[in-house]
N, C-alpha and C positions, 0 to 999 in steps of 0.2 A: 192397428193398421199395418199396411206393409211400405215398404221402401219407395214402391213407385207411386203408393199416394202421398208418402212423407216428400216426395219431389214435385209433385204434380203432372207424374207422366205417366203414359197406359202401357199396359204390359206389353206390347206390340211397339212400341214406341213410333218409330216412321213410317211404319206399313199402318197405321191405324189413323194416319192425317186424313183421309175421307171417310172413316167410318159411318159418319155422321149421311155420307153419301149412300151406305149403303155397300160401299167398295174397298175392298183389302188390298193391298201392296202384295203381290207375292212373287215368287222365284218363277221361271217356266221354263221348261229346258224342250226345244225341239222335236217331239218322238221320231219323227222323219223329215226326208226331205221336201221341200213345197218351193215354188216360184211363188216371190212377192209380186200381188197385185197391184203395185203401184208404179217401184218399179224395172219390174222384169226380172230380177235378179234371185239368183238361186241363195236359199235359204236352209243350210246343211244341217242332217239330227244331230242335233246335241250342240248346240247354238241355246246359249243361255239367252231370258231377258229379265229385265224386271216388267211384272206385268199386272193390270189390276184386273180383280176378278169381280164380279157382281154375279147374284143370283139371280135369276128373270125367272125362274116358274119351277115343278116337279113334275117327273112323269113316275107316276106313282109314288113311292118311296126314294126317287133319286132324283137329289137339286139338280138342276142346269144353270150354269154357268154362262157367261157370256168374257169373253176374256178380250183385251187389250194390250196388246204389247208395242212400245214406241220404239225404236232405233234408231240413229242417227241417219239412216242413208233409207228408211222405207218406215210404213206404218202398218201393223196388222191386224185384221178385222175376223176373228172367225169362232 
């Protein structure tokens, strides 16, 4: 066996608490700039978050994603 089963943790370790959902923990960093729809507030590229991703469907050969990212001052849906 390997070390993270001799612990009982998955190789993903805290990005992998909702697997079970369906949903990864991951990094996202801003490509551009966007106004929060929530609220109003500009959202500069390259603005880290931690963010969960889920797959919802393929269009052809390429997953789709649906991404979530929380911050402390807005919420983002896209």
């Amino acid at each position: 066996g390997s070390l993270n089963k001799f612990h009982g943790q998955h190789a993903l370790r805290e990005r992998a608490r909702k697997l079970d959902q369906g949903i990864l923990i991951t990094r996202f960093e801003m490509p551009f700039n966007i106004w929060c729809g929530g609220c109003n507030s500009m959202i500069a590229k390259g603005v880290r978050f931690n963010a969960e991703k889920k797959q919802v469907g393929n269009y052809y050969s390429t997953k789709v994603c649906w991404v979530t990212a929380n911050a402390s001052e807005f919420k983002l849906f896209f």
